[in-house]
Steps between C-alpha positions, in 0.01 A plus 500: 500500500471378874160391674496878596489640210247244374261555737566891451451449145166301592359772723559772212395255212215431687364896568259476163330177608456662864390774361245341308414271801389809706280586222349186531466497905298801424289403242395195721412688821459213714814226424488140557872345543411226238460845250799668594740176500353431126636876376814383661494212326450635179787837563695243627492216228557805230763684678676165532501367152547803288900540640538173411387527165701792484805345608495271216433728276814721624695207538443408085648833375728577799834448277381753266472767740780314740746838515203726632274242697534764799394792359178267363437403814515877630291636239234240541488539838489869514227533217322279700531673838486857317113374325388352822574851695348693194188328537536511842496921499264479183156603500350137424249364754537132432280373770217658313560192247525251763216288623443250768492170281746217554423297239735403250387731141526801782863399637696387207496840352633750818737201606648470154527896496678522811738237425614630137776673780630181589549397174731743431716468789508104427707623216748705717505249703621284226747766452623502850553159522680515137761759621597353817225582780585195805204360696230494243305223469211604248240213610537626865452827406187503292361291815620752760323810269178288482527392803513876615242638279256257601595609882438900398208407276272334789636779734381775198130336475475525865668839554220631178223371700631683800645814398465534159752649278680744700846335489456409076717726397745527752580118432545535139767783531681280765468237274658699189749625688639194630538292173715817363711439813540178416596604160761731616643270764520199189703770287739609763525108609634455136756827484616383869406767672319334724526134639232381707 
């Protein structure tokens, strides 16, 4: 994977915690930039360590599963991307549950939540870098994803506070939609179909 894809994967990894970061701007009504940088921090922090930990974790059973890394990383990122859009469409209000408090027994929870994605595609990452994927460099890329979640999350809190949750689910379909992409594109990467 490239820097583009990286920070595509980012922007789609990072839908929940958006998501979640609207809900917030909302709940707090009027938002202070020290409030909305600390959700960052916290999205950001989570979304940033859980591929890592999931890269090692994929890395230690990698060359049981070496002849269909691939299709792992395909069906993790597509179960992924096909949950986030189900919620997406779902009935669920989340932003019922949310409430304005920053402190830290009121982030840990949602940030961990939203980052259980990330986990996951730490592991196919693991498998794309196992199977021959150039140009990824795994510490670089769990700081671009934070990095970008902590951009969108500050830019969510504000947007709640402003507009409320008008474009929630629109971002979590678009963020479903492109880790499956990326899914596809690592599959036909692998066949040769495609060479990027």
């Amino acid at each position: 994977m490239g820097l583009v894809e990286i920070l595509i994967l980012a922007v789609g990894l990072s839908m929940d915690a958006f998501a979640v970061s609207v809900c917030k701007g909302l709940a707090m009504g009027r938002i202070k930039w020290k409030n909305a940088c600390i959700v960052g921090l916290w999205f950001g922090a989570f979304q940033a360590g859980m591929p890592l930990c999931g890269y090692f974790l994929g890395a230690s059973f990698q060359k049981y599963i070496e002849a269909v890394d691939h299709w792992v990383a395909l069906g993790l990122l597509c179960l992924i991307g096909l949950n986030m859009i189900r919620e997406a469409v779902g009935t669920r209000d989340e932003c019922c549950e949310c409430d304005c408090s920053v402190k830290a027994r009121d982030m840990i929870a949602p940030a961990f939540a939203t980052s259980i994605d990330a986990l996951v595609v730490g592991i196919a990452m693991a498998m794309s870098v196992q199977s021959g994927s150039e140009g990824l460099n795994v510490l670089a890329s769990v700081g671009i994803i934070g990095a970008v979640t902590f951009c969108l999350c500050v830019l969510g809190v504000k947007i709640g506070g402003v507009f409320g949750t008008k474009y929630k689910k629109a971002a979590e379909i678009s963020g479903g939609v492109i880790l499956i992409l990326i899914g596809v594109k690592t599959v036909l990467e692998h066949t040769g179909i495609i060479n990027f």
